[in-house]
N, C-alpha and C positions, 0 to 999 in steps of 0.2 A: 557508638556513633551511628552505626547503619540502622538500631532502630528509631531513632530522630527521623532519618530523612524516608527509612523504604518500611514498610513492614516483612516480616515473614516470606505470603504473597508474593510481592512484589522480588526478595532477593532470589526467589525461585524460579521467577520468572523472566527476570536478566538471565539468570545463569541458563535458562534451557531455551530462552531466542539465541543467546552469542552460541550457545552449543550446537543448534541445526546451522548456524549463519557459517560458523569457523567450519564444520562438519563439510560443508561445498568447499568451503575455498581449500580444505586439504587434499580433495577428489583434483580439484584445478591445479594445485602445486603435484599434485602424482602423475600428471598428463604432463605436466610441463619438464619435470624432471625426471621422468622415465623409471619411476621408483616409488617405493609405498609410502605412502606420507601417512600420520593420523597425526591427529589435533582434539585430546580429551580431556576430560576431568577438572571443566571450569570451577573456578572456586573464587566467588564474590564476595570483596570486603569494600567499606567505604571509610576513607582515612583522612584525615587533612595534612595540613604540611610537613606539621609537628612528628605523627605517627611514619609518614611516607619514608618506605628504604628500597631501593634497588639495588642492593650491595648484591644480591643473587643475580644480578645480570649483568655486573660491572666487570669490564669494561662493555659498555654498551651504543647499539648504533640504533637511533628512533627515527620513527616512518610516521610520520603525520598525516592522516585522509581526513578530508572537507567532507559532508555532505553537502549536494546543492539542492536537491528537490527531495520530497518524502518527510525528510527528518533534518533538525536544526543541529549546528554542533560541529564539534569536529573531535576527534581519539587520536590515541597515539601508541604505537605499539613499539614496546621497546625488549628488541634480542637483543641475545649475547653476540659481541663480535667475532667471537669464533663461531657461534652458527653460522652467520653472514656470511663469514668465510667458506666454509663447508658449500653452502647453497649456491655460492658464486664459481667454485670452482666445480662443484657438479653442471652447473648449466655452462661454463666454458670449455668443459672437459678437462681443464688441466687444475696443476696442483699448485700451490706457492706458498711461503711461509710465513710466518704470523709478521716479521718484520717487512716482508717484498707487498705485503698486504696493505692498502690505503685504497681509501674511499676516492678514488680520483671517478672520472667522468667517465670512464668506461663501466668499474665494479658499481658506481649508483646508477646508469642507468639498468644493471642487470638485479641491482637490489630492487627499484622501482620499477621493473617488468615485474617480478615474482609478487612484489606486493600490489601491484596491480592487480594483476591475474588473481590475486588470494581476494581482495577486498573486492573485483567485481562479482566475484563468483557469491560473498558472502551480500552485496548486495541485492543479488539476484535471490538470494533465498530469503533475503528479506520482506522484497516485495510479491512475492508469492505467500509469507508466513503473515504478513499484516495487511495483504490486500490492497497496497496501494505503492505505484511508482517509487524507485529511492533509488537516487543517484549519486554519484561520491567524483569528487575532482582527482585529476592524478595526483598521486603520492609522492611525497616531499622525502628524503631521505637527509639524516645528518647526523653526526658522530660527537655523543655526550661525553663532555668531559669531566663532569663530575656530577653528582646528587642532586647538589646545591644551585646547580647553574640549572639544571630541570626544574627544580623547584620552584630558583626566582623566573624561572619562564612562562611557567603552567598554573601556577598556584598563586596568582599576582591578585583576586579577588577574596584573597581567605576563606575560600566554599573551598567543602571536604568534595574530593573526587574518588569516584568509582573505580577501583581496580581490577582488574579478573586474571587472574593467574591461569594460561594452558599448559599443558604439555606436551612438545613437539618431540613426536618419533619419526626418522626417517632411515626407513630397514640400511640396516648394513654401512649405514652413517653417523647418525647422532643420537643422542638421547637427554633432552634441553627442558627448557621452558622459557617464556616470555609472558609479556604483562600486556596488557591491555588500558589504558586510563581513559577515563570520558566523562563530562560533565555531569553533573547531578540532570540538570537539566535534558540534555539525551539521552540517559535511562530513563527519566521519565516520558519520554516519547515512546522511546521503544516498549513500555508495560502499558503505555495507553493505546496502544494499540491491538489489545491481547484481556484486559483488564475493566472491566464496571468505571466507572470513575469513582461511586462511590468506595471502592477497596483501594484507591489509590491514594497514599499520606501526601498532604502538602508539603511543598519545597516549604524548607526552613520551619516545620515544627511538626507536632504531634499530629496524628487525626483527628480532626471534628468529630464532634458528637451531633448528628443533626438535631436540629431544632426543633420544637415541639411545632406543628402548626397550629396555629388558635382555633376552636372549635367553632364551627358554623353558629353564629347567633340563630337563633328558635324564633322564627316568626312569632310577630305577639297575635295572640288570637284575634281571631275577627270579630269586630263588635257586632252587637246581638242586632237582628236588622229590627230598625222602628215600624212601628205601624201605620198601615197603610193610611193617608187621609181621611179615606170616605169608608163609611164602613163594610160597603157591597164588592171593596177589591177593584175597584175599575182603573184603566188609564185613562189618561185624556188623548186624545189624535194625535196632538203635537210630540207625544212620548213613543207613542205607537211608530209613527214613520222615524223618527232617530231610533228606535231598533231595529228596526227593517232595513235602515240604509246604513247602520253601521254605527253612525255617529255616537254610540252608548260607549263605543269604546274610552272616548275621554271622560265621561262621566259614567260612576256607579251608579249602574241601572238600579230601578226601585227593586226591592224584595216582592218574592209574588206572595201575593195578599192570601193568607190565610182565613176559612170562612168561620164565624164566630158564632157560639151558638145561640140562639135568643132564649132567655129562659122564657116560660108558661108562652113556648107559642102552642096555639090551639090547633089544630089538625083545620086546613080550611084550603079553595080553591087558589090554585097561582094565581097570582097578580103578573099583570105585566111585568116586563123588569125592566120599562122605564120607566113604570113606577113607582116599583120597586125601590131603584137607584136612583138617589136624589142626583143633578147635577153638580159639579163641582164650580164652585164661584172663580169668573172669569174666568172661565175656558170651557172652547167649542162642544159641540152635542158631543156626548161618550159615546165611547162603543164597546163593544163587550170584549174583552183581552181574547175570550176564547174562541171566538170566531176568526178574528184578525190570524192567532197562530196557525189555525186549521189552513186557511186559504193559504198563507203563505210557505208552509209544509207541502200542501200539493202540489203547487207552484213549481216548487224544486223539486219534487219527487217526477212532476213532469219532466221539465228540463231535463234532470240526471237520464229518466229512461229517453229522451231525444238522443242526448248527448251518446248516450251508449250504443243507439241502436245505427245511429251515424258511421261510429267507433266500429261495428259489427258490419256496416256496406264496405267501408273500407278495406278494413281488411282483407273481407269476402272478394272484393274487384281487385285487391291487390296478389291475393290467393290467384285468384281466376288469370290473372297476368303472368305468373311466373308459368303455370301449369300452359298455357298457349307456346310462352318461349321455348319451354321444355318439347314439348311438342315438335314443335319446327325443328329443336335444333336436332331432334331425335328421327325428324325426316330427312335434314339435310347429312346426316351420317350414313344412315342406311341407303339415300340412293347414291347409285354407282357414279363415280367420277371418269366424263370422259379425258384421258389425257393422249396428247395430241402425242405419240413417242416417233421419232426420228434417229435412223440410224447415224451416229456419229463418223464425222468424218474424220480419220484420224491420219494425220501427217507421217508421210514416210520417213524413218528416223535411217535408214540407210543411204548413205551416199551412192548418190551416181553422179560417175565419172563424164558421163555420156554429155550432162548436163551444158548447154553452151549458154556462160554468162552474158549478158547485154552489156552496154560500154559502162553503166552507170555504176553496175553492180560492181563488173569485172576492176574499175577504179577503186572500189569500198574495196576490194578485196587487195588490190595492193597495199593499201595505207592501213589494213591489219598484218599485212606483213609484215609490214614496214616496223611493228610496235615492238619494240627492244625488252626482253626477258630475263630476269638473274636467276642465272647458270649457281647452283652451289653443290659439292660432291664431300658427302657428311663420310669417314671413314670409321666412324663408331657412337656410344654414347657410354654413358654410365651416370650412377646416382651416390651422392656422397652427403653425412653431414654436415649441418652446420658448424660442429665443433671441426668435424676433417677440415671443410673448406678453409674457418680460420687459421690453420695449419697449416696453410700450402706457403710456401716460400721458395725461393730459389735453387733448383734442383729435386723440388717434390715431383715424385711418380705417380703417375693417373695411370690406370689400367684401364681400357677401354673393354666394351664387349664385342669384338669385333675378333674374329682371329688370323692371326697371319696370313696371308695370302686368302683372307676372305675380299668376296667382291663389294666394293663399294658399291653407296645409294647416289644417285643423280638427281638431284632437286630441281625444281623450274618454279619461281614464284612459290615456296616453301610446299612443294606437293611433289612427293617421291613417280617419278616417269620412269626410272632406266637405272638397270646394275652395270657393272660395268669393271675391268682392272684398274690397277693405276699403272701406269706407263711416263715418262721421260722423256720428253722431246724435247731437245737441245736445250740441256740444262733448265728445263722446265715439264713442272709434276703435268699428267693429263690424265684421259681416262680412256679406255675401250672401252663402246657398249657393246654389253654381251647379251645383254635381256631388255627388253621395253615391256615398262609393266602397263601401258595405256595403249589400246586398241587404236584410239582415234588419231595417237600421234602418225602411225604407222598412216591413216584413213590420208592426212594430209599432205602427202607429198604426191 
């Protein structure tokens, strides 16, 4: 069946993405449970309905994650219930027995923290190993009661799915495995990511064989060019300026006239060559090709060296600009800067007593007296887990760090001021200060 839908390639390449992906989320589960987790030895089959057995994880409780960005799809991983267990009562701290054991709303939400925390982490290395965002919704937890009911769940489209067998070690705990299922369709995401497209088998059949491309048709040779009208090679005017302005581009221009040899010509003085060259009927005085090229070669040899030597001021006055700014700015660095410095006036941060307030101020300073403070006197601390804390109940003992007949802290607006005893006044706790820990409180009376 797997080599229908993956090649070779392709099963190798499932197996070593989920290997680095599961590889994080087991670093994530050992942070989270305080203990060594591994997660190895992925092993890729692709089955359909028919072939599908989970009897090695039954009784079994499955965790569904969505992807919503990156990758299309969604998997489903299904432990053993006694791992479940195992995992729930490590991160509760406590123990309970395979009957006092249900999936109620406390144990899923601590199974769908763990597969949380396993599936972001394996997220996160995904989008690092294929270069591109992937994100997964929270994880759905729910407790399989048979095979067949997984099957009529997941297997509703008769497409063979993707299996991958791990297995789960967790020191001084377990030693399990669980399965992995996922559409044909999201393993093929996850290998196109990693993968040619050409080395990747189409969903629902073999590999192509590419296709031959058809060979470039051979230009048919060029027909041999006719000969010129007049036998001297000339054009006429009218031919002359449509190559000079371009116009030859919609018409093939004539062929240049090849000179033919006269036989028994006798050795004798040039003639003219106009009259030499008969004219051609209906059309203006000729002119001789070879002249027309010449002038118009020079023409553009001119232009090009204008053009050039334009090309060359510019640059040259563009040169000559940067070298002036440079210049300046190389002046205005080197001379000196004067700066105008002034001795700073700095405010007496010591109170004086002496000071006599005016009526306005002296008023401000009542109505900050007036502003009301919480007094709080902290008699210790301490740090506890969250599995302790879930523990406390009715007669639990907190040991403080504080020790007997140590002196208490005195708070004001959460900021430690003043140590201090605890004392009783008329049936009610107080404090003696014994120490002020803030200068300025002492400054204000």
């Amino acid at each position: 069946m797997s080599s229908e839908c993956f090649s070779t390639l392709e099963i190798d390449a499932i197996g070593e993405i989920l290997n680095i992906s599961l590889g994080s989320s087991a670093t994530a589960v050992s942070t989270l449970l305080n203990t060594r987790v591994d997660i190895t030895t992925p092993v890729v089959t692709v089955v359909d309905k028919e072939e599908f057995q989970m009897d090695r994880v039954e009784p079994a409780v499955g965790v569904e994650i969505t992807y919503v960005e990156g990758l299309d799809g969604s998997n489903v991983m299904l432990l053993k219930r006694h791992d479940v267990k195992s995992i729930v009562e490590m991160l509760m701290g406590m123990e309970m027995s395979d009957e006092e054991f249900e999936l109620n709303e406390i144990n899923i939400s601590a199974v769908c923290e763990v597969m949380n925390q396993m599936m972001g982490a394996s997220a996160t290395a995904l989008s690092e190993f294929l270069g591109k965002t992937v994100n997964i919704s929270t994880p759905v937890s729910f407790e399989v009661a048979n095979e067949q009911e997984f099957i009529d769940k997941y297997f509703v489209d008769d497409q063979p799915k993707v299996v991958v067998g791990f297995r789960l070690s967790i020191q001084g705990k377990l030693e399990s495995e669980f399965f992995n299922v996922m559409p044909i369709e999201l393993a093929k995401g996850l290998v196109r990511g990693i993968l040619p497209e050409e080395d990747i088998v189409p969903v629902g059949g073999a590999k192509e064989e590419p296709k031959e491309e058809p060979k470039a048709q051979e230009p048919a040779p060029a027909p041999a060019p006719a000969p010129a009208a007049s036998s001297g090679g000339t054009l006429s005017q009218e031919e002359i300026e449509k190559l000079l302005q371009g116009g030859a581009a919609d018409e093939q221009p004539a062929p240049a006239p090849t000179p033919t040899p006269v036989p028994q010509a006798p050795a004798a003085p040039a003639m003219p060559m106009a009259e030499s060259i008969p004219a051609a009927p209906a059309a203006p005085m000729a002119v001789q090709p070879g002249v027309s090229a010449d002038v118009s070669m020079m023409q553009m040899q001119m232009m090009q060296q204008m053009m050039q030597q334009m090309q060359q001021m510019q640059q040259a006055q563009q040169q000559a600009q940067q070298q002036m700014m440079q210049q300046m700015e190389g002046r205005k660095r080197t001379e000196p800067k004067m700066i105008n410095v002034q001795t700073a006036v700095q405010p007496s941060l010591v109170p004086d007593k002496e000071i006599i307030l005016e009526g306005e101020q002296e008023e401000n300073m009542e109505l900050i007296m007036g502003v009301p403070l919480e007094i709080s006197v902290e008699i210790g601390r301490t740090r506890k887990l969250v599995k302790d804390i879930l523990d406390f109940s009715k007669g639990s003992l907190v040991v403080l760090d504080k020790l007997a007949g140590e002196q208490v802290d005195l708070f004001v607006n959460g900021q430690c001021i003043a140590k201090g005893d605890v004392v009783v006044v008329e049936d009610n706790f107080g404090i003696r200060i014994t120490e002020i820990m803030k200068l300025n409180i002492a400054s204000l009376e």
